[in-house]
C-alpha positions in Angstrom: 0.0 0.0 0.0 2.9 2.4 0.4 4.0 2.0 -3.2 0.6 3.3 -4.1 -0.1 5.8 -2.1 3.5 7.2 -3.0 2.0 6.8 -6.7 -1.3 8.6 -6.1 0.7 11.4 -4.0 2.8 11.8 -7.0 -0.4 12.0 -9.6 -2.0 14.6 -7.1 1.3 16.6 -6.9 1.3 16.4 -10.4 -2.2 17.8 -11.1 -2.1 20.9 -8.8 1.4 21.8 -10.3 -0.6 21.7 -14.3 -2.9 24.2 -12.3 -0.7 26.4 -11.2 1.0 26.2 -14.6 -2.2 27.1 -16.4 -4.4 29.5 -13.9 -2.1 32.6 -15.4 -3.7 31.1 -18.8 -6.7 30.8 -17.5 -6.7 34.6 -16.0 -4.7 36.0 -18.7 -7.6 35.0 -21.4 -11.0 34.7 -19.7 -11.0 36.8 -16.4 -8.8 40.0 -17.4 -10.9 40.7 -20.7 -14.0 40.5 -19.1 -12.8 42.7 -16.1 -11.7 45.5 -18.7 -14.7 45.6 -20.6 -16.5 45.7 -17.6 -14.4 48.9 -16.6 -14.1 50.5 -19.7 -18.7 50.7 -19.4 -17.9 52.1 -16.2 -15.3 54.8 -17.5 -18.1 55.9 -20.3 -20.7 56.2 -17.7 -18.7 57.7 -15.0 -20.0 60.9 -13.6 -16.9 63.0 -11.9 -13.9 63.5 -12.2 -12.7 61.0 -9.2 -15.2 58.8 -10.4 -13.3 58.3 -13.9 -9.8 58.9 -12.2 -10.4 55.4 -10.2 -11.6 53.6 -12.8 -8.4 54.5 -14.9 -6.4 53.4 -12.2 -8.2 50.0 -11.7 -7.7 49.9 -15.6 -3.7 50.5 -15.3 -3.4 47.7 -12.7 -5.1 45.4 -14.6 -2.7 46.0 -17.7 0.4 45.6 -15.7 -1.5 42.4 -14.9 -1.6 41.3 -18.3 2.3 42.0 -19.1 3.1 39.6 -16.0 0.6 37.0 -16.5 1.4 37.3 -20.5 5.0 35.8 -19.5 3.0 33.0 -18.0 0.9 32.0 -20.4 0.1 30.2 -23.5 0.7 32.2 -26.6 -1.9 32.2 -29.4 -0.9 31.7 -32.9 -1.7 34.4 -35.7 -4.3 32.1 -36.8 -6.1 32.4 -33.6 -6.0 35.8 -32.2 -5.7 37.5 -35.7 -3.8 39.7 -36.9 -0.9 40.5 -39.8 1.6 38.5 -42.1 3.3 40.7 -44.4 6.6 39.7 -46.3 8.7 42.3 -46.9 11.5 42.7 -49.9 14.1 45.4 -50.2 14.9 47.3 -53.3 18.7 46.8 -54.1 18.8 48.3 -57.5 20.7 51.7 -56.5 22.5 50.3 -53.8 26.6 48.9 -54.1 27.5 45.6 -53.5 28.0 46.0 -49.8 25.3 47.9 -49.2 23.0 45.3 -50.4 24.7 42.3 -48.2 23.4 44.8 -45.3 20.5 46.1 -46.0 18.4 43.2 -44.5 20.0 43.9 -41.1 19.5 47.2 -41.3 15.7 47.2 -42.6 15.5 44.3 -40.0 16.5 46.6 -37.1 14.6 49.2 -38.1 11.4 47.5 -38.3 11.8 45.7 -34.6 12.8 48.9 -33.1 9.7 50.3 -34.3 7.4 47.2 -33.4 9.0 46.9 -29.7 7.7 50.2 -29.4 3.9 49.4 -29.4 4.2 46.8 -27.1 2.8 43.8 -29.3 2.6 40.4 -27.8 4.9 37.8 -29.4 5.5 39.7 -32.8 7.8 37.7 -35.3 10.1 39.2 -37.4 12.8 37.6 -39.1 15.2 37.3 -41.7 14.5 34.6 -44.4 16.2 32.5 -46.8 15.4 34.0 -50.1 16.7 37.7 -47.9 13.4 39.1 -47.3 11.7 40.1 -44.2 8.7 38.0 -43.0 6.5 40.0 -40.1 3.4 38.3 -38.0 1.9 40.7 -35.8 -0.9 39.1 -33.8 -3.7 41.3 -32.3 -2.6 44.4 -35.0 -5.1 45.0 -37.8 -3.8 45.8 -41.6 -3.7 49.5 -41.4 -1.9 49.4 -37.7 0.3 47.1 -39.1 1.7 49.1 -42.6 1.6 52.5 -40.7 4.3 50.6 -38.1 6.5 49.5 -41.2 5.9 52.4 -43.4 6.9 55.2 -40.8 10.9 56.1 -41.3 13.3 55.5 -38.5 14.6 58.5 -36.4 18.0 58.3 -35.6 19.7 61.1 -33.0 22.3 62.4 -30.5 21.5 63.7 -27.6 23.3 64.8 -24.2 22.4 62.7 -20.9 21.5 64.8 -17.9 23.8 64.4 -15.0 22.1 62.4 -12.0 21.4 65.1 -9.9 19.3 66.9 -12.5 17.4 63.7 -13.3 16.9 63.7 -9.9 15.9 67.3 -9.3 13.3 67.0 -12.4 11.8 63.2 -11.0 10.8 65.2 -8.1 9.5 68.4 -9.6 7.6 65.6 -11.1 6.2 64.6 -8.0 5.0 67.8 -7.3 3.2 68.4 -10.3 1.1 64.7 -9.9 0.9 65.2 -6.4 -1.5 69.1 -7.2 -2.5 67.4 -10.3 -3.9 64.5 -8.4 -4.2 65.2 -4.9 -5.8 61.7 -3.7 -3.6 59.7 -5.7 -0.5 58.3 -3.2 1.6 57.4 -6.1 4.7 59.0 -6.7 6.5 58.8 -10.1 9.8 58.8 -8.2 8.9 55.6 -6.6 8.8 53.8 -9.7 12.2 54.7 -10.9 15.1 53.3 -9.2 18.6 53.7 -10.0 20.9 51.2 -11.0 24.4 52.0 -11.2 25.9 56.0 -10.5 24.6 57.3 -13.2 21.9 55.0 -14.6 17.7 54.9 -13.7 15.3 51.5 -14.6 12.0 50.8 -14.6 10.6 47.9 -14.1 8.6 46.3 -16.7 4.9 46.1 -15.0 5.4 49.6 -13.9 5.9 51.3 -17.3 2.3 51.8 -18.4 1.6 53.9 -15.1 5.2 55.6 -15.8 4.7 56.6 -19.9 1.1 57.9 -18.9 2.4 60.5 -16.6 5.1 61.8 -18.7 2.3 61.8 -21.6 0.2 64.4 -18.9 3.2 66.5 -18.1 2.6 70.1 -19.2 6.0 71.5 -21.1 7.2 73.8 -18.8 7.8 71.1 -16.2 10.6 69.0 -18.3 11.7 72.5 -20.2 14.7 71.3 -22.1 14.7 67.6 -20.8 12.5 65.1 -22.3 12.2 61.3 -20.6 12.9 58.7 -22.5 13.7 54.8 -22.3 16.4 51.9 -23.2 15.3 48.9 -24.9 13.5 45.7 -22.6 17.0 44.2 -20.5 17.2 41.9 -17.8 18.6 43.2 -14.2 19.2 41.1 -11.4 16.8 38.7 -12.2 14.0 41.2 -13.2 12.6 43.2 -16.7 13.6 46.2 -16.6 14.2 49.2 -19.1 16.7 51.9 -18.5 15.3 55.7 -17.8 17.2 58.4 -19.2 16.7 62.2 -19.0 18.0 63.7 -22.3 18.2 67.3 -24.3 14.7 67.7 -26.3 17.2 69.0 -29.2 19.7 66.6 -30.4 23.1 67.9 -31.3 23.1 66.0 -34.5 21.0 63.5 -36.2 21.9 60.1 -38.1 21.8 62.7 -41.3 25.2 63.8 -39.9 27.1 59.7 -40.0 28.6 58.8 -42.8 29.5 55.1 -41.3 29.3 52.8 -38.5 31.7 50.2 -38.9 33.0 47.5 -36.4 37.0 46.7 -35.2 39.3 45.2 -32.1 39.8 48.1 -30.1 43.4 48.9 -30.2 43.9 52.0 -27.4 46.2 51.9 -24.3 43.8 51.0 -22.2 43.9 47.3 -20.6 40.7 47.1 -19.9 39.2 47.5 -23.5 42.2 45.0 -24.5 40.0 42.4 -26.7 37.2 43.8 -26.9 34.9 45.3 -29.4 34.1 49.0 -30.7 32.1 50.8 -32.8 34.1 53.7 -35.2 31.8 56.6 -36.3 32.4 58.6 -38.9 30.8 61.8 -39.9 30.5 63.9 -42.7 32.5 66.6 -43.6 30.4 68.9 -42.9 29.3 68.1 -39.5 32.7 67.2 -38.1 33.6 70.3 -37.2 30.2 70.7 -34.9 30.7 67.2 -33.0 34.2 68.5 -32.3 32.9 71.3 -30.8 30.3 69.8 -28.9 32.2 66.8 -27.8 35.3 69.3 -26.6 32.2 71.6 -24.1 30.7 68.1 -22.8 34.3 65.9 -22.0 32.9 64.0 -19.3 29.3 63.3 -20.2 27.3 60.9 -22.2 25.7 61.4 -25.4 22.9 59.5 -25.9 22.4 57.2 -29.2 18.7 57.3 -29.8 16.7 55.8 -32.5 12.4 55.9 -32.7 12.9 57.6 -29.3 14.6 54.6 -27.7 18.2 54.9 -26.2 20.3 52.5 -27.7 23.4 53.1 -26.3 24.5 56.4 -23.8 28.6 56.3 -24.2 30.7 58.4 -22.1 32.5 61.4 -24.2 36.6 60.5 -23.1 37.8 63.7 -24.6 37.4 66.7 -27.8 36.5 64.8 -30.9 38.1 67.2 -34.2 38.4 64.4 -36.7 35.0 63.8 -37.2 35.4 60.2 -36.4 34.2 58.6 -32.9 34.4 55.4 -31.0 31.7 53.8 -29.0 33.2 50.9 -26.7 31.3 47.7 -25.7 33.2 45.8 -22.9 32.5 43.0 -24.8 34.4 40.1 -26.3 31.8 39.1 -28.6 31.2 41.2 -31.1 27.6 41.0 -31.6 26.6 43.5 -29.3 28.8 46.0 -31.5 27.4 44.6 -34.5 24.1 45.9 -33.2 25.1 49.5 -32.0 26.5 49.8 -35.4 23.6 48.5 -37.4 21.2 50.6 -35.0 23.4 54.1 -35.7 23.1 53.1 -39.8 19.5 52.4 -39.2 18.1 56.2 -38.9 16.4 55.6 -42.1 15.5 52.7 -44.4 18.3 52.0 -46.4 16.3 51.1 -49.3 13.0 51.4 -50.5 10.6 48.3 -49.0 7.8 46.9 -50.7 4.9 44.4 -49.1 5.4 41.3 -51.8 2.7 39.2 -49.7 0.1 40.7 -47.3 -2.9 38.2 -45.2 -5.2 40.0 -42.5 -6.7 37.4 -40.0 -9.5 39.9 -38.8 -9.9 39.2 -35.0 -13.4 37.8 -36.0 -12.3 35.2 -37.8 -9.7 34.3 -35.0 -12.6 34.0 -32.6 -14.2 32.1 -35.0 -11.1 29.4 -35.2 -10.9 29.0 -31.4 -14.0 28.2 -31.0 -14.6 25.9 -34.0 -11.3 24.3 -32.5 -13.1 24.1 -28.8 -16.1 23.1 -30.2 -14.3 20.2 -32.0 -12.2 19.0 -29.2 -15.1 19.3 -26.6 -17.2 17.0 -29.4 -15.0 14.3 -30.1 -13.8 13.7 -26.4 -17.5 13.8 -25.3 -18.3 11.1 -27.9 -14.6 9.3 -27.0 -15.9 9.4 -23.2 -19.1 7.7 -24.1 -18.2 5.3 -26.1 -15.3 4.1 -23.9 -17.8 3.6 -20.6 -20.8 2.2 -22.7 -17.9 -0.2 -24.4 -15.8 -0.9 -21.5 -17.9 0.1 -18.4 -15.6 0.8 -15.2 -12.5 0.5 -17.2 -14.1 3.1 -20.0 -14.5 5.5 -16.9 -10.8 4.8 -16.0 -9.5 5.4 -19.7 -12.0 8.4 -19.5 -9.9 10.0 -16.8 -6.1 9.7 -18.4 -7.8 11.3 -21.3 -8.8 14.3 -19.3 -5.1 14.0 -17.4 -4.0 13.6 -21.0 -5.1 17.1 -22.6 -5.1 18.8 -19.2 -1.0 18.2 -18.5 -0.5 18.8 -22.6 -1.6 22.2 -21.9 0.2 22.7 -18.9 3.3 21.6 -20.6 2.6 24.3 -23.5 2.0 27.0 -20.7 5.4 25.4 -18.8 7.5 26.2 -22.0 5.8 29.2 -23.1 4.3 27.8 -26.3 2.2 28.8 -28.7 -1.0 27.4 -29.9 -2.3 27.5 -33.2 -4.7 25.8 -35.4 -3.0 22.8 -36.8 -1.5 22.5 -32.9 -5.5 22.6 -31.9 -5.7 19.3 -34.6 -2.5 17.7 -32.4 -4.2 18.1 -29.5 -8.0 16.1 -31.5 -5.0 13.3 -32.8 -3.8 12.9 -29.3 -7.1 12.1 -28.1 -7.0 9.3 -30.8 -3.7 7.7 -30.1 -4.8 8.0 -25.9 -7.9 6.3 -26.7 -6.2 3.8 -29.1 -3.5 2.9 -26.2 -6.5 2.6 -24.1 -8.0 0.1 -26.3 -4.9 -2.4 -26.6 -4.7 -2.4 -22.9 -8.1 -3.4 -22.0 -8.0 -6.1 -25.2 -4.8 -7.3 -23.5 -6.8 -7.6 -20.2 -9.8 -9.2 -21.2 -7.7 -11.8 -23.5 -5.9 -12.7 -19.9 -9.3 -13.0 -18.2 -10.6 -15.0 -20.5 -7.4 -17.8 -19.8 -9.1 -17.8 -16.3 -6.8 -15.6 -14.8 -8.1 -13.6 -11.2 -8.5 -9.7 -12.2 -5.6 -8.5 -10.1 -3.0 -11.1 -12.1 -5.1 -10.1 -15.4 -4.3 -6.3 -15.4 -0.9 -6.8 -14.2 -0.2 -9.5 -17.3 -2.3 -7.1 -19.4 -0.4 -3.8 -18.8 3.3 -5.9 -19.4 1.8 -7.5 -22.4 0.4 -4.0 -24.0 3.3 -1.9 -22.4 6.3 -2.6 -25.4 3.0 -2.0 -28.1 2.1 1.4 -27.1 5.8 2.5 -26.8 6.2 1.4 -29.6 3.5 3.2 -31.6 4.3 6.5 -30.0 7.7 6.5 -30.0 7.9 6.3 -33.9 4.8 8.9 -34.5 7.5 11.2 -32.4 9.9 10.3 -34.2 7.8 11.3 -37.1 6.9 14.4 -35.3 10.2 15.3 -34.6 11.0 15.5 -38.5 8.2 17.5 -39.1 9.7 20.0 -36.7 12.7 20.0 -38.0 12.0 20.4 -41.3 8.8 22.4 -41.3 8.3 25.9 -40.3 4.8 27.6 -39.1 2.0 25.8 -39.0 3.4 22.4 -39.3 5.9 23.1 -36.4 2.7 23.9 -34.1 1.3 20.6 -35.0 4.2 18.5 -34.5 4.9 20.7 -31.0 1.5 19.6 -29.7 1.6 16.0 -30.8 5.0 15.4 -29.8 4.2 16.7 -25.6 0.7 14.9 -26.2 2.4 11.4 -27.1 4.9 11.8 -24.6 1.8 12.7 -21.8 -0.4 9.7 -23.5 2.8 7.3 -22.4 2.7 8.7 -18.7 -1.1 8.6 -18.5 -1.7 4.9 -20.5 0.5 2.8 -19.0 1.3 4.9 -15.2 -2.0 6.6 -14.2 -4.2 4.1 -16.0 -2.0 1.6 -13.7 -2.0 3.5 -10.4 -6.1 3.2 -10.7 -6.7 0.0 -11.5 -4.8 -0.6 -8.3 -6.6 1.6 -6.5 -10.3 -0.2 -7.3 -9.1 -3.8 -7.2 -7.7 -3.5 -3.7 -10.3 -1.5 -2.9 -13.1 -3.4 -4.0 -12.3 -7.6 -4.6 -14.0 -8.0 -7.8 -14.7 -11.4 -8.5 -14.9 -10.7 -12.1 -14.0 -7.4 -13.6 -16.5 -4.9 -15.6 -14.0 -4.5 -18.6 
């Protein structure tokens, strides 16, 4: 009896960890939507001014909900939440040779910065084989989508505010919410923290509550400053983004580079020794103005910025009169260089870009899929359920419950690893039911077989499970196998189907041949059945 309750413990434990892996799912996607609407019907009929104020707050919290639970949670596919897939090619024709080899990158860079910005939930963007661009932007609809693309990248310098001005203008900040909102408790400072001497953060959750008080800030209270943010980083373990305060007018723009390109760093100091830099070089023209504003600022940081994110905020070492800069890293690898470099050549497209393929999945028709797809799983497992108990009486109600255990721990298992679930993954999930059922099947044909040689029922099921055991490992190790290639060689759709069958099979194994095991147990020491309803 020890052996099995060690088993069942180890089923329960199981269980309540799938629910703690899929409650952020299950808030994220039924609880949180209804909870905004709700809110927002409240916000059109509120009546005064603290009254709408509240409700706005409540609303804020609940979208730094959704970032964290978002992390947490299964992802839907483009096919199910709708949304955009564009493929995007670059025109080489007036561009040299090695121009062209980067243009990708640079386009590439260009475009993510700008996506990042808007804050949309798993967006893909990559590089493909042929060289163009592929984007999927779930949740954005066709005209959100091409104005995001179609915009032209901003590229500029600006000078970093020492500390103790940031400092100075966080609390004049302070001031202004505090007789702007006098019941509200929350201070802007309080969500800024700083990181190193000269460096702020923000965590991720709190940014939403951060950008809409700078958006309500009247002019006159940043003056020549303006507030603006580093790209999403990890910091001791959290998600944070770097605050900066920088000049509203840039000293130069990415009109005034010439070229980013990459090298060794090969200066006196030791602690640079094999690393990688970033050489600038400016135009003509503008050389002599960034000598003259590096040589007033020796000292301070100049901020790279591009679509109003700060990509990098290098310290000025000292007066500049060549035109030519150097931006160091710290970093051995040289991808992180790679990246400054293609960001500072990135102010602007460098080529025209033109939308060679274009599909809209309207959110309708997303809605539409997931619950076509619900309505088919719910259908055939109902029907699987019956059949199995009017078939195979107690034992159908056993093989009943590993199927729920089957699909329940699948989608734990895509919550666990941050999956994604898509249509063809929602047919996995239907096939899965098949195969469970089917190992069900050999089992209790295995079973009867030994009850019919005039074996008792305990010495039955345990002959039965050994005899059907190297069968269904069998079966589901080579679909894997199968499943596996498909991964490997497909891409898309075909990869969210062979993701889904693959953790379902692997599930089905744990369920058939352990859980189905464990119960049996359970109900013939439990109960002596003379003969057993199979």
């Amino acid at each position: 009896m020890k052996g099995i309750r060690f088993k069942i413990f180890f089923i329960v434990l199981l269980f309540f960890l799938a629910v703690y892996s899929l409650y952020p799912t299950y808030r994220f996607y039924f609880v949180l939507p209804s909870e905004m609407k709700k809110l927002e019907r409240q916000l059109a009929n509120a009546k005064t001014p603290n009254e709408s104020l509240a409700i706005q707050n409540q609303l804020l919290e609940i979208k730094k909900e959704r970032i964290r639970l978002h992390k947490k949670s299964i992802h839907l596919g483009l096919d199910l939440v709708g949304g955009m897939h564009l493929l995007l090619e670059i025109d080489k024709s007036k561009l040299s040779p090695q121009e062209a080899s980067e243009a990708v990158d640079r386009a590439l860079e260009v475009i993510r910065n700008r996506i990042d910005q808007f804050g949309v939930f798993e967006p893909i963007i990559q590089k493909t084989a042929e060289g163009r661009i592929l984007i999927q932007l779930p949740g954005v609809d066709r005209e959100r989508a091409k104005s995001l693309i179609g915009q032209t990248a901003q590229l500029e310098f600006s000078l970093v505010a020492e500390p103790n001005v940031a400092r100075e203008l966080f609390k004049k900040i302070d001031e202004y919410v505090q007789k702007l909102k006098p019941t509200d408790t929350t201070k802007f400072s309080d969500k800024i923290f700083e990181i190193e001497p000269s460096d702020f953060g923000c965590e991720e959750e709190d940014l939403p509550e951060v950008e809409n008080i700078i958006k309500s800030l009247d002019t006159t209270i940043l003056g020549e400053w303006q507030i603006l943010f580093g790209p999403l980083e990890s910091y001791q373990g959290r998600r944070i983004r770097r605050v900066y305060v920088v000049k509203r007018e840039p000293e130069i723009t990415g009109a005034s580079v010439a070229s980013a390109e990459i090298h060794p760093y090969s200066g006196m100091e030791t602690g640079l020794a094999n690393t990688w830099v970033v050489g600038l070089k400016l135009k003509k023209a503008d050389a002599r103005k960034f000598a003259s504003i590096t040589g007033r600022n020796v000292g301070k940081r100049l901020a790279i910025i591009l679509d109003k994110t700060v990509r990098s905020a290098p310290v000025i070492k000292e007066r500049i009169p060549s035109g030519e800069a150097m931006i160091t890293t710290g970093e051995i690898n040289p991808d992180k260089a790679k990246e400054i470099a293609i960001v500072i050549k990135s102010g602007a497209l460098p080529a025209p870009v033109f939308i060679s393929e274009e599909r809209s999945v309207g959110p309708t028709l997303g809605q539409d899929a997931i619950n076509k797809g619900i309505r088919v799983i719910i259908l055939s497992a109902i029907i699987v359920f019956i059949f199995m108990v009017i078939y195979y009486n107690l034992s159908g109600l056993i093989a009943d419950i590993c199927l729920f255990l089957n699909i329940f721990f699948l989608l734990a298992l895509l919550s666990t690893l941050r999956g994604t679930l898509t249509l063809p993954g929602i047919a996995g999930i239907a096939l899965t039911i098949g195969m469970g059922v089917d190992a069900s099947i050999l089992i209790f044909e295995r079973i009867r077989e030994e009850l019919r040689s005039g074996k008792t029922p305990l010495t039955a099921v345990d002959a039965g499970f050994k005899r059907a055991t190297v069968t269904i490992i069998d079966a589901n190790l080579t679909t894997i196998i199968t499943a596996i290639v498909l991964y490997w060689l497909g891409t898309g759709p075909i990869r969210g189907f062979a993701t889904t069958l693959i953790i379902g099979l692997l599930v089905n194994l744990f369920t058939a041949i352990f859980v189905a095991r464990v119960l049996f147990e359970i109900i013939l020491n439990q109960f002596q059945f003379k003969r057993l309803p199979i």
